[in-house]
Each structure stands twice: as C-alpha cells, then as structure tokens.
DSSP file (Angstrom, degrees, kcal/mol; ACC not computed):
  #  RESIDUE AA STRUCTURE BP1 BP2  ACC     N-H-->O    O-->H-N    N-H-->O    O-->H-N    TCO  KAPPA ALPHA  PHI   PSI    X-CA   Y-CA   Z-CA
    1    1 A X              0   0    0      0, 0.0    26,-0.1     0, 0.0    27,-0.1   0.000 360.0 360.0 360.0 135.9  159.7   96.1   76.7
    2    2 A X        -     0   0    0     24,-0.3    26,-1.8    93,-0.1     2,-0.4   0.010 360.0-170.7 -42.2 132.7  156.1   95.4   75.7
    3    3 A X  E     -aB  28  94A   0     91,-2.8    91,-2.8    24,-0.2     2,-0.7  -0.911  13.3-142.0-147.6 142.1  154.8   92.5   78.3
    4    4 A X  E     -aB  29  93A   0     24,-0.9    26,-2.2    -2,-0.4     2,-0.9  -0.850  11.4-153.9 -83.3  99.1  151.4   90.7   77.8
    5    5 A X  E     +aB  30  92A   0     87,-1.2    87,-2.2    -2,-0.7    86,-0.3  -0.740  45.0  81.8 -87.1 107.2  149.6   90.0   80.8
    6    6 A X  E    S-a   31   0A   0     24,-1.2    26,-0.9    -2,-0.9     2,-0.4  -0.912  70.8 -76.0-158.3-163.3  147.2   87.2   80.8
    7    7 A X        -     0   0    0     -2,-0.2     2,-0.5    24,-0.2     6,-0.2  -0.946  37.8-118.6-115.8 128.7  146.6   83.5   81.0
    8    8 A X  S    S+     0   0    0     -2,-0.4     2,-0.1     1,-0.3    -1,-0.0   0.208 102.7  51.4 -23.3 -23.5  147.4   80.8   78.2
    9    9 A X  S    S+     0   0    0     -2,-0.5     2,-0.4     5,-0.0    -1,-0.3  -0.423  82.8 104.4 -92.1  53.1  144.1   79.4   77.4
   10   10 A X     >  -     0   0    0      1,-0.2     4,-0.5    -2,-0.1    81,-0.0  -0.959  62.2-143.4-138.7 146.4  142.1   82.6   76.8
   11   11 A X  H >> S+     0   0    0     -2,-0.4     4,-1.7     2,-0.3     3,-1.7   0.902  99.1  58.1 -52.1 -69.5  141.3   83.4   73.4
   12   12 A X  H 3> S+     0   0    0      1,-0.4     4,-2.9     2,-0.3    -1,-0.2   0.652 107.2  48.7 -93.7 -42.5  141.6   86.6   73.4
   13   13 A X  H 3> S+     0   0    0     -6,-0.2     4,-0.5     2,-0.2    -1,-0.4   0.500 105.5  60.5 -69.1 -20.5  145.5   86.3   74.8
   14   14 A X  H <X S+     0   0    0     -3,-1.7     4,-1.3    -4,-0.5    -2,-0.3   0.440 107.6  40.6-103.3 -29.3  146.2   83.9   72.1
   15   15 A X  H  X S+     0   0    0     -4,-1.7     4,-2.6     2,-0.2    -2,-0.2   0.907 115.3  58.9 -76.2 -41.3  145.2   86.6   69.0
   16   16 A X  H  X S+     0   0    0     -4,-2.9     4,-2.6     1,-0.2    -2,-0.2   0.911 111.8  34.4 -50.3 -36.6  147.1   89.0   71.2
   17   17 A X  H  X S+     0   0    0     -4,-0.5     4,-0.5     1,-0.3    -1,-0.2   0.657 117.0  52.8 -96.2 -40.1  150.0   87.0   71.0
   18   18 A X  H >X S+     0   0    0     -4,-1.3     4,-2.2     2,-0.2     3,-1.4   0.902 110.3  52.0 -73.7 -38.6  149.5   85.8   67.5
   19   19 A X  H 3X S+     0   0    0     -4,-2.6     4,-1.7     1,-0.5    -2,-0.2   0.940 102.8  51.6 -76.6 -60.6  149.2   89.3   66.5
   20   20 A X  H 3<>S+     0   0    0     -4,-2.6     5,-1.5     1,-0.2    -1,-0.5   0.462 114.5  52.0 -55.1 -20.2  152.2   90.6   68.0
   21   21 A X  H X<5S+     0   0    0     -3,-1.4     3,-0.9    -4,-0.5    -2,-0.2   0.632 104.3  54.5  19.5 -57.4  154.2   87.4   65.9
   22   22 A X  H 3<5S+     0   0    0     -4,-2.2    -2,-0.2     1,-0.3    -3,-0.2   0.786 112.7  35.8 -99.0   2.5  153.1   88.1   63.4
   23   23 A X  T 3<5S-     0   0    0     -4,-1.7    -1,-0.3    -5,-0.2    -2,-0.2   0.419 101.7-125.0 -66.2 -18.3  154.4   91.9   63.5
   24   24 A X  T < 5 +     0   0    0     -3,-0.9     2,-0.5     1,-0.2    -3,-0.3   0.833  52.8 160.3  37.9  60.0  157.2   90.7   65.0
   25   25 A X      < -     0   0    0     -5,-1.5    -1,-0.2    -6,-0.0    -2,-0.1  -0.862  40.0-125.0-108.2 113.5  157.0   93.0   68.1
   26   26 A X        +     0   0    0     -2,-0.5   -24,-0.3   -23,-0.0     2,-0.3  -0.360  41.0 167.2 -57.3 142.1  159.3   91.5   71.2
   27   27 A X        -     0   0    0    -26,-0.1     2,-0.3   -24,-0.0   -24,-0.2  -0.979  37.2-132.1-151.4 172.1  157.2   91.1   74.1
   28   28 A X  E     -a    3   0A   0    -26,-1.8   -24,-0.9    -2,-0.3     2,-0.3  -0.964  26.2-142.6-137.1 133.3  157.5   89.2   77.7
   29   29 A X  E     -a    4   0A   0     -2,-0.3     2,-0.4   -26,-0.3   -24,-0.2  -0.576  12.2-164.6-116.0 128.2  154.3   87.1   78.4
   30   30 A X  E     -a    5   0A   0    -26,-2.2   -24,-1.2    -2,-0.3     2,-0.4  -0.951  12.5-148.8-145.7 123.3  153.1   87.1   82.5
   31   31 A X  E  >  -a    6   0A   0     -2,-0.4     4,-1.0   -26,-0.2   -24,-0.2  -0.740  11.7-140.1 -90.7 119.6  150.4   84.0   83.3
   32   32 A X  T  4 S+     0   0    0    -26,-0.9     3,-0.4    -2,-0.4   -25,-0.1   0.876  98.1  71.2 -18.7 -76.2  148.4   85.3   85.8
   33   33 A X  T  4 S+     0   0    0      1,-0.3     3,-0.2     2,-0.1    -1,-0.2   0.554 107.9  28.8  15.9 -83.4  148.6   82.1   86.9
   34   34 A X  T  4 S+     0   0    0      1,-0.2    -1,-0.3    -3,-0.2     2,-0.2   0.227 122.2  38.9 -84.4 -11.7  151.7   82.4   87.8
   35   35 A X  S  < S-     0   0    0     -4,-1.0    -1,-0.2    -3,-0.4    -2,-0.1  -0.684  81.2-139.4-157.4  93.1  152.6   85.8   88.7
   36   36 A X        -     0   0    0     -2,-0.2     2,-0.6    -3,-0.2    47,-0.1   0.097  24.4-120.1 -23.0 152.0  149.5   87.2   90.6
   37   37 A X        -     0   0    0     45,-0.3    48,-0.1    44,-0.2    -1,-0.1  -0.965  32.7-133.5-103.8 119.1  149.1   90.7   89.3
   38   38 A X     >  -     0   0    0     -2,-0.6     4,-0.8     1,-0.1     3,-0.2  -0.351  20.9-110.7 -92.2 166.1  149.5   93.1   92.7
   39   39 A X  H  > S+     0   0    0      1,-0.3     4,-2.7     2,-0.2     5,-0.2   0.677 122.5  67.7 -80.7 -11.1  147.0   96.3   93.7
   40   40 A X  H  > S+     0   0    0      1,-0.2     4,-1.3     2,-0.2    -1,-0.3   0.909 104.0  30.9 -76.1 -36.2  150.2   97.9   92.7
   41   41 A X  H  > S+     0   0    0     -3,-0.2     4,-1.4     2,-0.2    -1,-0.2   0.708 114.4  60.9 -82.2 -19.9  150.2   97.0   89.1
   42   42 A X  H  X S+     0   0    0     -4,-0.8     4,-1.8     2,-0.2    -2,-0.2   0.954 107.3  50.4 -57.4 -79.4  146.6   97.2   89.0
   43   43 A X  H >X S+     0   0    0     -4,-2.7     3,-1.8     1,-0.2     4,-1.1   0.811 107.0  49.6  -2.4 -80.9  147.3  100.8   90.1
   44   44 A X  H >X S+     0   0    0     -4,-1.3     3,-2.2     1,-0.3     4,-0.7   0.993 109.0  53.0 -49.1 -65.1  149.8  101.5   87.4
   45   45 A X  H >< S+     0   0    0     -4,-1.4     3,-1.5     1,-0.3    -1,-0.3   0.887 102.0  56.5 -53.2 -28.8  147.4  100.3   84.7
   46   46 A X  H << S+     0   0    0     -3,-1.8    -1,-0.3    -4,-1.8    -2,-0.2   0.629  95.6  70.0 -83.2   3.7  144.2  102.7   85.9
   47   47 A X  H << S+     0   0    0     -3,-2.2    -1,-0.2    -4,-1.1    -2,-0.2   0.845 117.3  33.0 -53.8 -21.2  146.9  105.9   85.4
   48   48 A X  S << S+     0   0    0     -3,-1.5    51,-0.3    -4,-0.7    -2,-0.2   0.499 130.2   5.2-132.8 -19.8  146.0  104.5   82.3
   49   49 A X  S    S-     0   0    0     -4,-0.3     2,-0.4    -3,-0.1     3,-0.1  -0.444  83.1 -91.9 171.3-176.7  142.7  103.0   81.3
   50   50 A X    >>  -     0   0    0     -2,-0.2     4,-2.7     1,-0.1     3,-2.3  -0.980  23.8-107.6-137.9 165.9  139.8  103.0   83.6
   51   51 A X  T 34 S+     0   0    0     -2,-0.4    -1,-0.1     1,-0.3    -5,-0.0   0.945 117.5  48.0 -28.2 -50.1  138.1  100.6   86.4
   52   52 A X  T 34 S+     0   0    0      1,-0.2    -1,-0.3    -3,-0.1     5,-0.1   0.628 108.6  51.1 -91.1  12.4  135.1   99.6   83.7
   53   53 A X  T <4 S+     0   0    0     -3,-2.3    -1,-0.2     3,-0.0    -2,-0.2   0.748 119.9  32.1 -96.8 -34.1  137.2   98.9   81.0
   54   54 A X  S  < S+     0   0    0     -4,-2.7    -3,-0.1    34,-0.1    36,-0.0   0.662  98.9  94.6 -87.7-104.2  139.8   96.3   83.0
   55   55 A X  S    S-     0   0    0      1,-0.2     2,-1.1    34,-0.1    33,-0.2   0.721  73.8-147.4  21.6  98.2  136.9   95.0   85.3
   56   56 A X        +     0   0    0     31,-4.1     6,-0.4     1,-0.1     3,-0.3  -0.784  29.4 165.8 -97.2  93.0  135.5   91.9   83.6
   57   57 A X  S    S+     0   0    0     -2,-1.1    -1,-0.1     1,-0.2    11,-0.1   0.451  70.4  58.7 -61.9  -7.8  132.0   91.9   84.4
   58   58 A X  S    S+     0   0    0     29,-0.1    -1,-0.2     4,-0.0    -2,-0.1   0.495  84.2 108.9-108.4 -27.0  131.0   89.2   81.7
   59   59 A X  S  > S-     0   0    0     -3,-0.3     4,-1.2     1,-0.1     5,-0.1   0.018  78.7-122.7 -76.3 177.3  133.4   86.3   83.1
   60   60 A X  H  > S+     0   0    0      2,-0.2     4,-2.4     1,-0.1     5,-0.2   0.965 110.5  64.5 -69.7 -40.5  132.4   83.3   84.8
   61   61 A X  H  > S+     0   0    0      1,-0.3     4,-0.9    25,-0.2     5,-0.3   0.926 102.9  51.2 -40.5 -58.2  134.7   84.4   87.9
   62   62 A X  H  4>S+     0   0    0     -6,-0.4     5,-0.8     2,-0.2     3,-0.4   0.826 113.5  37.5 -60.4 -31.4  132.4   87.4   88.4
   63   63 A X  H ><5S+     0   0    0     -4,-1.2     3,-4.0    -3,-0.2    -1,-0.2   0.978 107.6  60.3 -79.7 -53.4  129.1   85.8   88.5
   64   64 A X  H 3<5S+     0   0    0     -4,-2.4    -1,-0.2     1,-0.3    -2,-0.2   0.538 113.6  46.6 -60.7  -2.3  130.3   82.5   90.5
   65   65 A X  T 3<5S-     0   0    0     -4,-0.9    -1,-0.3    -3,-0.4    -2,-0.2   0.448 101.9-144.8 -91.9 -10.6  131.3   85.6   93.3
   66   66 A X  T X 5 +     0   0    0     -3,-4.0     3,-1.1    -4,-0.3     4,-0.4   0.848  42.7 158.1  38.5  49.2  128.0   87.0   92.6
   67   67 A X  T 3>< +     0   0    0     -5,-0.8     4,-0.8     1,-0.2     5,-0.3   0.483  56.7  69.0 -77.0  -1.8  129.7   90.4   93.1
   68   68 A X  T 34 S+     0   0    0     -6,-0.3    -1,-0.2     2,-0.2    -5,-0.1   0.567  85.8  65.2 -94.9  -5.0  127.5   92.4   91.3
   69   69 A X  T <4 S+     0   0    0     -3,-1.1    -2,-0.2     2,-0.0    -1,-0.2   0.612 104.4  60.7 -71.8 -16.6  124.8   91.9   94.2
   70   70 A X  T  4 S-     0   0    0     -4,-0.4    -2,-0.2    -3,-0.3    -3,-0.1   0.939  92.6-148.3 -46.0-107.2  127.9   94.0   96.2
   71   71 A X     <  -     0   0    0     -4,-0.8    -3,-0.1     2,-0.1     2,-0.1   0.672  17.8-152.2  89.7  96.1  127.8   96.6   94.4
   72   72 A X        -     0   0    0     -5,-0.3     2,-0.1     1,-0.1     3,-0.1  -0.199   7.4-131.5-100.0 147.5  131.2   97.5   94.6
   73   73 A X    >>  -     0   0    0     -2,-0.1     4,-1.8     1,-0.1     3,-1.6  -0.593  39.6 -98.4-101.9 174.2  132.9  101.0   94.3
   74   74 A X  H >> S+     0   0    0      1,-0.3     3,-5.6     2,-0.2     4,-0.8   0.880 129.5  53.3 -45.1 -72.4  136.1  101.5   92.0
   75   75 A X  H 34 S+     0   0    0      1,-0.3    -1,-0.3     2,-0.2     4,-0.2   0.428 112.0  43.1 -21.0 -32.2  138.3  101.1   95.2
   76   76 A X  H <> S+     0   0    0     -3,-1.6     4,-1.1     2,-0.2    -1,-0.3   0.528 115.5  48.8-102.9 -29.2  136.5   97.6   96.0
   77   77 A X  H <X S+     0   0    0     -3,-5.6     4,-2.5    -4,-1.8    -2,-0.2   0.880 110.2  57.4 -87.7 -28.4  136.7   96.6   92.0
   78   78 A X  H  X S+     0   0    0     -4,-0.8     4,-1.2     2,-0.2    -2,-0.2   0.809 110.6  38.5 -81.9 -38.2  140.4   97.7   92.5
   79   79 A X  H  > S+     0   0    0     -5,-0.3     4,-1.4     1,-0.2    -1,-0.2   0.849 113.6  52.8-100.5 -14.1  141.2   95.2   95.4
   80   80 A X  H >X S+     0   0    0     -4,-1.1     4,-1.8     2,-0.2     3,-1.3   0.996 106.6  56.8 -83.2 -54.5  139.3   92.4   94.1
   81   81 A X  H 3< S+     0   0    0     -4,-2.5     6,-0.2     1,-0.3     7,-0.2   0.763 112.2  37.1 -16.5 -61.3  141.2   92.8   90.9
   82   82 A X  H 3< S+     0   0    0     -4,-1.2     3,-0.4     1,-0.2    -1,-0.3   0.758 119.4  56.4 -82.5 -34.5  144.5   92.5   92.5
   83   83 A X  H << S+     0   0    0     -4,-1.4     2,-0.4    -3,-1.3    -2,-0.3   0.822 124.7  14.8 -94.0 -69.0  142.7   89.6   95.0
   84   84 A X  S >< S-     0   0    0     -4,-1.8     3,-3.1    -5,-0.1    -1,-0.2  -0.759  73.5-163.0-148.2  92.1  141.4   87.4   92.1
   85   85 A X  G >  S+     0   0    0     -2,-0.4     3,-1.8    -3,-0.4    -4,-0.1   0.431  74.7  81.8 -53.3 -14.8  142.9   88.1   88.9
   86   86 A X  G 3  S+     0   0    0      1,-0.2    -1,-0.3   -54,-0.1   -25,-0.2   0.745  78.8  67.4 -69.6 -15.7  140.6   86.4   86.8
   87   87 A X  G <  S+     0   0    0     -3,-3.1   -31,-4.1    -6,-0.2     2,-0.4   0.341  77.1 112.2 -77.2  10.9  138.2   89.4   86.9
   88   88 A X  S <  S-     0   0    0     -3,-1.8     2,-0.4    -7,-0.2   -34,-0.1  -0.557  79.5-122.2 -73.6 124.6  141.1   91.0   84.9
   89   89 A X        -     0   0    0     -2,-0.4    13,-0.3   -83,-0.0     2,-0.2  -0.588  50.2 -94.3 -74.9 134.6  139.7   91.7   81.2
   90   90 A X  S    S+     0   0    0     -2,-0.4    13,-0.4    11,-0.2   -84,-0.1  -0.539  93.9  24.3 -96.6 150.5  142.2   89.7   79.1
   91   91 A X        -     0   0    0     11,-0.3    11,-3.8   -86,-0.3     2,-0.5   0.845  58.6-173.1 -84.9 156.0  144.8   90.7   77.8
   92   92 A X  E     -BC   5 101A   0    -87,-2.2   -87,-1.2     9,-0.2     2,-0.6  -0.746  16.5-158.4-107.1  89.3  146.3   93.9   79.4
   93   93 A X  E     -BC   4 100A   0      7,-1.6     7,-0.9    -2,-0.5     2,-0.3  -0.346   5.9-165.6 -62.9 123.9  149.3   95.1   77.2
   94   94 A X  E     +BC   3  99A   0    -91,-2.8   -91,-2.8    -2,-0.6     5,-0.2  -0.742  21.6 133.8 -99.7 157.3  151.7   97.2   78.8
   95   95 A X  E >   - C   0  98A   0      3,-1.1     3,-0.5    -2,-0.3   -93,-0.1  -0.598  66.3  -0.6 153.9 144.5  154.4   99.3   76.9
   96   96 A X  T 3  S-     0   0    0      1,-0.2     3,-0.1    -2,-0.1   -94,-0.0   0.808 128.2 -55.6  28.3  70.3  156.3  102.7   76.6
   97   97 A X  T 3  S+     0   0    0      1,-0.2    -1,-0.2     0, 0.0     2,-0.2   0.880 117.1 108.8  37.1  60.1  153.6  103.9   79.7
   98   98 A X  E <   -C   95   0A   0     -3,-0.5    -3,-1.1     2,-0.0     2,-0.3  -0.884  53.0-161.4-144.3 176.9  150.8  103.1   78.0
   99   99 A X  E     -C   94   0A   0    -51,-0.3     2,-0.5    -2,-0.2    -5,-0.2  -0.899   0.4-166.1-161.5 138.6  148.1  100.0   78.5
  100  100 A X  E     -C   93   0A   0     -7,-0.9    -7,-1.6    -2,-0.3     2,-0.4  -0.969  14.0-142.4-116.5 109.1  145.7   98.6   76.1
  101  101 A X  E     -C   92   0A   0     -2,-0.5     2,-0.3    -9,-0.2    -9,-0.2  -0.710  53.9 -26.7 -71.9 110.3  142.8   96.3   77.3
  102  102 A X  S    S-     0   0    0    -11,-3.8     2,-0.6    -2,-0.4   -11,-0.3  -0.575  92.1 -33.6 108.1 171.5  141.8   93.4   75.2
  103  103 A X        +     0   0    0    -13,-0.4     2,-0.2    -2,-0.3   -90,-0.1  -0.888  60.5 141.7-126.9 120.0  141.8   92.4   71.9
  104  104 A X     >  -     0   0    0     -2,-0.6     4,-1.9    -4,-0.1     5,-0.3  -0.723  23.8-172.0-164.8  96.0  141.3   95.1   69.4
  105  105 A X  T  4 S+     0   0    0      1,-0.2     4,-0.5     2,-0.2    -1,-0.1   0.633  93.3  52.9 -59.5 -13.0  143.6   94.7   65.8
  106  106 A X  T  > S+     0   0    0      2,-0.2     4,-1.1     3,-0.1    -1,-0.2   0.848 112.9  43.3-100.8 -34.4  142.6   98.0   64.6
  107  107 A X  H  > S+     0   0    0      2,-0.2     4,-0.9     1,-0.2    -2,-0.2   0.879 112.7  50.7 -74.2 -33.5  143.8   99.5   68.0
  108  108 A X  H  X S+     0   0    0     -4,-1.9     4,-2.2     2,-0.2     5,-0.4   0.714 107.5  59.9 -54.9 -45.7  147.0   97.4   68.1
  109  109 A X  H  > S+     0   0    0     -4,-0.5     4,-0.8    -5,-0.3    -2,-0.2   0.940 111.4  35.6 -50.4 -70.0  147.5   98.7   64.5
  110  110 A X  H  < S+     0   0    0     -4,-1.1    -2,-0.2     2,-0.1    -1,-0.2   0.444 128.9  31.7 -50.1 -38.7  147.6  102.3   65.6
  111  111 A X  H >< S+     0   0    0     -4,-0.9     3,-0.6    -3,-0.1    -3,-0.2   0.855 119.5  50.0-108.4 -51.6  149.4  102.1   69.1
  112  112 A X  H 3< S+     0   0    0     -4,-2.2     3,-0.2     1,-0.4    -3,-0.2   0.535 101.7  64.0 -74.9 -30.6  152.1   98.7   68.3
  113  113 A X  T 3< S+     0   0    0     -4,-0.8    -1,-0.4    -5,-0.4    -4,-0.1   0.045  92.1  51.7 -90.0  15.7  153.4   99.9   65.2
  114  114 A X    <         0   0    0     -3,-0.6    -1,-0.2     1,-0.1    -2,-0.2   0.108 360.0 360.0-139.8   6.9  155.2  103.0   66.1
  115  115 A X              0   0    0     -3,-0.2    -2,-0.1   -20,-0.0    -3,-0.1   0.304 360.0 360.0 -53.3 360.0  157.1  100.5   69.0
C-alpha cells in the first residue's frame, strides 16, 4: 500500500494528500510526529532517491541547528535525518519499491496512476 510520510500542517503534505483523494488512490498517512522515521527507513528510501533530494536544507529546522556550518557528509545527513525528522523534505511517498520526494503533480501523474 502506498503510505505518505509527513506531518499534518505542511503544505506540501496536504496537496499530497489532496491529490491522492482526489485520484482516489488508498494510502496510509505516518505523522512524523508520531512515528519517528528510523535510519532504517531512511535507508530504504536512499535505494531510491538521493541524500540531496530528501535532505531539507531550506527548513527552519536546518538553520536553527546551524548544520550547514558542519558540513556534514551523506552518512552524517543520513543520521541526522533519522535523529530529527524535520530535516526530512516533505512529503516522502512510498509504494510498489519506489519513493517520490515532495510535491510534484506532473510526477504523481506519471508514477500514481499506473498503482
């Protein structure tokens, strides 16, 4: 089953969410929040994607860590991931061993539809 990982205020998780509605595509929703994301699913998702596309350099979490004065190697962006889930770029859709990062309708179009 398709599951959307992100948390409930985020924009960007709330288009995802609409999108899939309104496609009527089943999916199972995990809040952050609420079920931490592990280095183990972090894992699973770079088979799939890469460090600088799930890495959210742009949020508020990342600056208020001032991690980019680190200068952090994948391995180090990998545990902080799993470590404070908010540097996750929202949303990460998961499904048939695949992962899409984001919000991107045209990509969702192309991948969601053959679900």
């Amino acid at each position: 089953m398709l599951k959307i990982y992100g948390i409930k205020n985020c924009d960007s998780v709330r288009k995802a969410i609409k999108y899939l509605k309104a496609q009527e595509i089943p999916y199972e929703f995990v809040d952050f929040r609420e079920t931490p994301v592990t280095k183990d699913i972090v894992g699973g998702w770079l088979k799939h994607t890469d460090i600088k596309t799930l890495f959210n350099t742009r949020g508020t979490t990342y600056r208020t860590l001032k991690l980019k004065e680190l200068n952090l190697s994948d391995d180090d962006k990998q545990t902080w991931l799993s470590k404070e889930n908010m540097l996750i770029k929202r949303p990460v859709i998961t499904f048939n061993n695949d992962v899409i990062v984001g919000y991107n309708e045209s990509l969702y179009q192309e991948k969601l539809e053959k679900i």
